[in-house]
C-alpha positions as CSV (number, residue, x, y, z in Angstrom):
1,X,3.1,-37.3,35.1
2,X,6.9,-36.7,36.3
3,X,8.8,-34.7,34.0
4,X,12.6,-35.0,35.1
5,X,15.1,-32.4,35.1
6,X,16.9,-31.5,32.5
7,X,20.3,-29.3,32.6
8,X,21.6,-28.0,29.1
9,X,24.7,-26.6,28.5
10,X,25.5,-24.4,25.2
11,X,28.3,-21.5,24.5
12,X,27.0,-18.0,23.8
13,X,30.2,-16.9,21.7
14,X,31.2,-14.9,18.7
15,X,28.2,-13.6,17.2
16,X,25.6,-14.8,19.3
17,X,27.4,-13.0,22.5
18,X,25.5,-10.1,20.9
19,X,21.9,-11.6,21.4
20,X,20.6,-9.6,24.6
21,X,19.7,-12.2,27.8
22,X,15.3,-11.6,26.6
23,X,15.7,-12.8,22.9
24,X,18.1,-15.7,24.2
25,X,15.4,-16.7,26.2
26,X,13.0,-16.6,23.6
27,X,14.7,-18.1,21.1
28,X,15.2,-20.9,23.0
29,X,11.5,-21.4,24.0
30,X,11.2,-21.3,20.5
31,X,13.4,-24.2,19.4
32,X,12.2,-26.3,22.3
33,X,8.5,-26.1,20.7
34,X,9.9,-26.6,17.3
35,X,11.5,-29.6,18.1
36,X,8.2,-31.2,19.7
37,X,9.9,-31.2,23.8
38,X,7.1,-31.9,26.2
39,X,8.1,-29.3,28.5
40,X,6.4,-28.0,32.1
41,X,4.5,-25.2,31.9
42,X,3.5,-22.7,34.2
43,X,0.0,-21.5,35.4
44,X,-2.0,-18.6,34.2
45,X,-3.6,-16.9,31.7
46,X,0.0,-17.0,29.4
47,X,1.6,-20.3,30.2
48,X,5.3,-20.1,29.5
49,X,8.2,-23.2,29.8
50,X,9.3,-23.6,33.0
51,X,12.9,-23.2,32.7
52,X,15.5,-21.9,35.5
53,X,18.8,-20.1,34.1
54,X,21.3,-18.6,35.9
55,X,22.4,-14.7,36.0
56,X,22.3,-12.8,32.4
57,X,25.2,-12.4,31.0
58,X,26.0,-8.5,29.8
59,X,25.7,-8.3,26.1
60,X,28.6,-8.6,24.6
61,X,30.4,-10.8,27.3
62,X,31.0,-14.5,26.4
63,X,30.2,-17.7,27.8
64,X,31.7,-20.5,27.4
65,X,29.9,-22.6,29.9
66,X,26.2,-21.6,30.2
67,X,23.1,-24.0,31.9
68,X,19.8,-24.0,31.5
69,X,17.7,-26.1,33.9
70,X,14.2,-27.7,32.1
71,X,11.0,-28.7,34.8
């Protein structure tokens, strides 16, 4: 099966710039299984989402232009 890529793009601002980079990521693992997604998962004994993002943003800092990448 060929899952294709997927880029998402989302604001981390007022008082969500708060959330640390870790619970960001989790979170959002979390609403992709909520919402049924079909996404890639890695090997191992934990399998986890595949999903690229780009450098953590400092707690505290906003984003107005964020991207996720889905495999």
């Amino acid at each position: 099966m060929v899952r294709p890529r997927v880029r998402i793009r989302f604001a981390k601002q007022s008082a969500l710039r708060l959330i640390g980079h870790r619970e960001l990521t989790s979170s959002l693992e979390r609403l992709f299984r909520r919402a049924g997604l079909s996404l890639g998962m890695s090997g191992g004994y934990r399998p986890k989402p595949r999903l690229n993002f780009p450098l953590a943003l400092a707690v505290g800092i906003e984003g107005r232009r964020e991207a996720w990448n889905l495999n």
